[in-house]
C-alpha positions in Angstrom: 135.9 45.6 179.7 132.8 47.2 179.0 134.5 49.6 176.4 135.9 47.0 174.1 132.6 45.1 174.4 130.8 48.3 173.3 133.5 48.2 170.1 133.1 44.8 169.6 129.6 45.4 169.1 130.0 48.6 166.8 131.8 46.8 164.9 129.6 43.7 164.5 127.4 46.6 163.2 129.2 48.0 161.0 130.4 44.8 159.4 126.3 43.7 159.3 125.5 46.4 157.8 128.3 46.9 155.1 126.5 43.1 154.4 123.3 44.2 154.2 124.6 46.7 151.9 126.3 44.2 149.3 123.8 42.0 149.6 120.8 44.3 148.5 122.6 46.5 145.8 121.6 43.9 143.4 118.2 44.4 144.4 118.5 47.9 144.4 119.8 47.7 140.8 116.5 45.3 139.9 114.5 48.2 141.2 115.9 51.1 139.7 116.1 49.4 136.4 112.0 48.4 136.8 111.6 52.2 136.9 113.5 52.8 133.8 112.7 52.9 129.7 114.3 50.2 127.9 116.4 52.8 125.9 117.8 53.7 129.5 118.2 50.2 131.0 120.6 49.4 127.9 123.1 52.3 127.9 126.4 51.8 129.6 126.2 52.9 132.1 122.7 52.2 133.4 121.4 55.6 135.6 121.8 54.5 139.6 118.5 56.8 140.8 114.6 55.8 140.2 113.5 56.8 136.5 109.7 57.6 135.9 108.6 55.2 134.4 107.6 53.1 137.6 103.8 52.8 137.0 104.0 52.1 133.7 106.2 49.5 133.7 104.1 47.5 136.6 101.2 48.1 135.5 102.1 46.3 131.7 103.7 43.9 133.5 101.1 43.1 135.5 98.1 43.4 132.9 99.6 42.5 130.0 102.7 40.6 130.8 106.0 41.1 129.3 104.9 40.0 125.8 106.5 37.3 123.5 109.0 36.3 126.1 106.7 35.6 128.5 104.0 34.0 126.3 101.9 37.0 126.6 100.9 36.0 130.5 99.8 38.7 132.4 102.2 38.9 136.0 98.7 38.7 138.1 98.0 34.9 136.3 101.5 33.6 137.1 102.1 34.9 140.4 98.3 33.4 141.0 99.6 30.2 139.9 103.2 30.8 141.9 100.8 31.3 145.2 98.5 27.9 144.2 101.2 26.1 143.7 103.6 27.4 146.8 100.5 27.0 149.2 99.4 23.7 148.1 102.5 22.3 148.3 103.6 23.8 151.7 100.0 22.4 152.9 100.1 18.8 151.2 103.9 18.5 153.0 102.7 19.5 156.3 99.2 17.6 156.4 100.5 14.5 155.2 103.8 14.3 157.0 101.8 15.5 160.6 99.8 12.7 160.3 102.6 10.5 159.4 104.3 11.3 162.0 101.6 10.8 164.2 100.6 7.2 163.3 104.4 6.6 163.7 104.9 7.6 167.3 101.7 7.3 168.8 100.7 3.5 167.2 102.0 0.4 167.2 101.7 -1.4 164.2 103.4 -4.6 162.0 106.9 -2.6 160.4 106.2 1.0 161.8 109.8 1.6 161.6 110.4 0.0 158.5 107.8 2.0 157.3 110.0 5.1 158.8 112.9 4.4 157.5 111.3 3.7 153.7 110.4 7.6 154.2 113.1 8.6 155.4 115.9 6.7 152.5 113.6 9.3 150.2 115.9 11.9 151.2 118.2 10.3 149.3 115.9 10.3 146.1 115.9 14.2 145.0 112.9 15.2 142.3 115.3 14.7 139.7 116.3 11.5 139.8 112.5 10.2 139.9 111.5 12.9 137.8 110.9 10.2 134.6 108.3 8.0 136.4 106.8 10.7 138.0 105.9 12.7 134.8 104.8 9.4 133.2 102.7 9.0 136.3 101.6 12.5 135.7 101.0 12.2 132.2 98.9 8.6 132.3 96.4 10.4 134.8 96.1 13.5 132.6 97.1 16.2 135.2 99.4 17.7 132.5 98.6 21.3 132.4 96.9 21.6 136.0 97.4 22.7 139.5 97.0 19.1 140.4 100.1 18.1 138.2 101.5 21.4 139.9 100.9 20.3 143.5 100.8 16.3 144.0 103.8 15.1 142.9 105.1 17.1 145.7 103.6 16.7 148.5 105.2 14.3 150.0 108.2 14.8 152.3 110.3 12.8 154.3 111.9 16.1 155.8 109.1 17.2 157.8 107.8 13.6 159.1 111.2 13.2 160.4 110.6 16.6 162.0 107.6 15.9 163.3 108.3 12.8 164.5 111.6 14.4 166.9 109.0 16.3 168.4 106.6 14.3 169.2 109.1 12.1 170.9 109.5 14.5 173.3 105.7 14.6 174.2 105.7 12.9 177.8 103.9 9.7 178.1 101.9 10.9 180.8 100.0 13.2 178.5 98.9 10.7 176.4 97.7 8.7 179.7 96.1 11.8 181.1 94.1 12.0 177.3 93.0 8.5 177.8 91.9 8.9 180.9 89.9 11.8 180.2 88.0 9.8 177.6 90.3 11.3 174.4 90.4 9.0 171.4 93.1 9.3 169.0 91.5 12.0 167.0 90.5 14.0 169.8 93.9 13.5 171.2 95.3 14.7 167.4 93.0 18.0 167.1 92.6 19.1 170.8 96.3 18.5 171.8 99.4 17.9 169.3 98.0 20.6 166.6 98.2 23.0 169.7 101.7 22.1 171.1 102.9 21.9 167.4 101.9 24.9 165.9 105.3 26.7 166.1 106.7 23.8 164.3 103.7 24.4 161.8 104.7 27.7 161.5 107.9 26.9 160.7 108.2 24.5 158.1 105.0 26.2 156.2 108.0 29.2 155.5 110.6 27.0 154.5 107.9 24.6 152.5 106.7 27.9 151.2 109.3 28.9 149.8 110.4 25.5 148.3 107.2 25.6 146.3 107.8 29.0 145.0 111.2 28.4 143.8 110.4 25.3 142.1 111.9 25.3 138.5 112.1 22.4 137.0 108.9 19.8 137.4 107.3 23.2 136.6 108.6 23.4 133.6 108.0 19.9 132.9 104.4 19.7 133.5 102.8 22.8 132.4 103.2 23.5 128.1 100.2 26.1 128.9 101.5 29.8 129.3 98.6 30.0 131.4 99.6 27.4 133.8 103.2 28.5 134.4 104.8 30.5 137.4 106.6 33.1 137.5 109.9 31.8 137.9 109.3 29.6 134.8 107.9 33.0 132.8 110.8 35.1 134.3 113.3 32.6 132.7 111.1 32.5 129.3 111.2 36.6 129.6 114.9 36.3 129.1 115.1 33.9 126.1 113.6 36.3 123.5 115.8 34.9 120.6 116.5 37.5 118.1 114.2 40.3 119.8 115.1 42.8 121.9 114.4 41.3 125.9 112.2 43.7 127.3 114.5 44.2 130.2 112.6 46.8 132.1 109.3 44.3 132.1 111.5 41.4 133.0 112.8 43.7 136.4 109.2 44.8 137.5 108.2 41.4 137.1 110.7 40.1 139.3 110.4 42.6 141.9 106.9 41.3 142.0 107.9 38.2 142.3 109.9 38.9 145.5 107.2 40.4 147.5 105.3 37.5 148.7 108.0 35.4 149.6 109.3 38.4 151.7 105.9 39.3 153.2 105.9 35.2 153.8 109.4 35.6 155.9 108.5 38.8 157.4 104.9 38.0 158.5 106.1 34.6 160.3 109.3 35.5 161.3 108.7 35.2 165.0 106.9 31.9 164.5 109.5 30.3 162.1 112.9 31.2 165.0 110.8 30.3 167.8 109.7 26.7 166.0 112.9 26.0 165.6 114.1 26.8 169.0 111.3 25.3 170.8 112.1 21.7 168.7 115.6 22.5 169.3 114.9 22.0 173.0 
């Protein structure tokens, strides 16, 4: 018994790792090619091992950008923007859908759950379908071109009240009677108890908010006609529509490589908060 559970699990190894390994070649392949001259990213077939040029080729793409293709934006200005946006929008979700959540549960008021359940059919409304009024919206208040027309429009989420609101339901009563007795208003109660118990859950939807903000493409691409005001997902996808020039491929790797390294750190750094929020809401 305990040999073919030791073989079972050598070979759950083996078979993770063999993933791991197909899984990160492409990566591997970005890399290698971010280290390269253009000359040698182009030849068939492209060299496997780390060129020399791997300083260089950052260091342009972070300074100086990856020229026409990317509208002549320095790397540092659009991952800056890539971080505003990803933070503000991972904040905005979690601040407005905690408090949400919280009037929900904890008040009673004329249509509280009609009011939940007008959040929650949203789910059913993705950007793009109200994409049109929103960027009219966004337009008539002049936040074209800003980290406002960036963030605002997409703050809202009907995910993370309904996530918040599962767990508070499973706050005891007797808490909130023992906070009343002790003299605790509702913003007392707010600050000085649920932020505590729900900082797991925090925790865990900033990553996955996080990275929602980060990957965002299209109302990006809407808003923002400014090189200066665009990520760099939407610079990464200009990089590679050069027309008749030659796409700086070498440039376009380092720059994506970059853009992998906060949304990792993200991941990595909150890892243990993000599995146990989700197990702790889980039970």
């Amino acid at each position: 018994m305990v040999e073919r559970g030791n073989a079972g699990r050598q070979m759950s190894h083996v078979i993770l790792v063999l993933a791991v390994l197909v899984l990160a070649f492409p990566i591997y392949v970005v890399f290698v090619g971010s280290t390269l001259t253009l000359r040698e990213v182009v030849q068939a077939p492209m060299p496997l091992l780390p060129g020399s040029q791997f300083v260089e080729n950052y260091l342009t793409a972070l300074t100086d950008g990856a020229l026409e293709g990317g509208g002549g934006v320095p790397a540092w200005r659009l991952l800056m923007n890539s971080t505003i946006m990803a933070l503000g929008i991972a904040i905005g979700k979690i601040t407005i859908s905690i408090i949400s959540a919280y009037a929900i549960v904890f008040f009673r008021f004329p249509f509280r759950m009609t009011a939940f359940w007008l959040i929650f059919v949203t789910l059913m409304l993705p950007v793009e379908v109200r994409i049109v009024p929103t960027f009219g919206i966004v337009s008539a208040l002049g936040m074209l071109n800003s980290y406002q027309g960036l963030i605002v429009p997409l703050i809202a989420s009907a995910t993370a009240t309904f996530f918040f609101r599962q767990f508070f339901l499973t706050i005891p009563n007797e808490l909130l009677e023992a906070a009343r007795v002790d003299g605790a208003g509702p913003v007392r109660f707010f600050f000085d108890i649920l932020l505590p118990l729900s900082k797991t859950n925090i925790a865990a939807l900033f990553v996955i908010l996080f990275i929602f903000g980060w990957n965002q493409f299209l109302w990006p691409l809407m808003v923002t006609t400014d090189p200066d005001f665009n990520t760099i997902i939407i610079a990464i996808n200009a990089m590679l529509s050069a027309g008749d020039d030659q796409v700086e491929w070498q440039l376009v790797m380092a720059t994506t490589m970059m853009a992998m390294i906060l949304p990792i750190a993200v991941v990595i750094l909150m890892q243990r908060w993000f599995v146990k929020g989700l197990i702790e809401h889980e039970k």
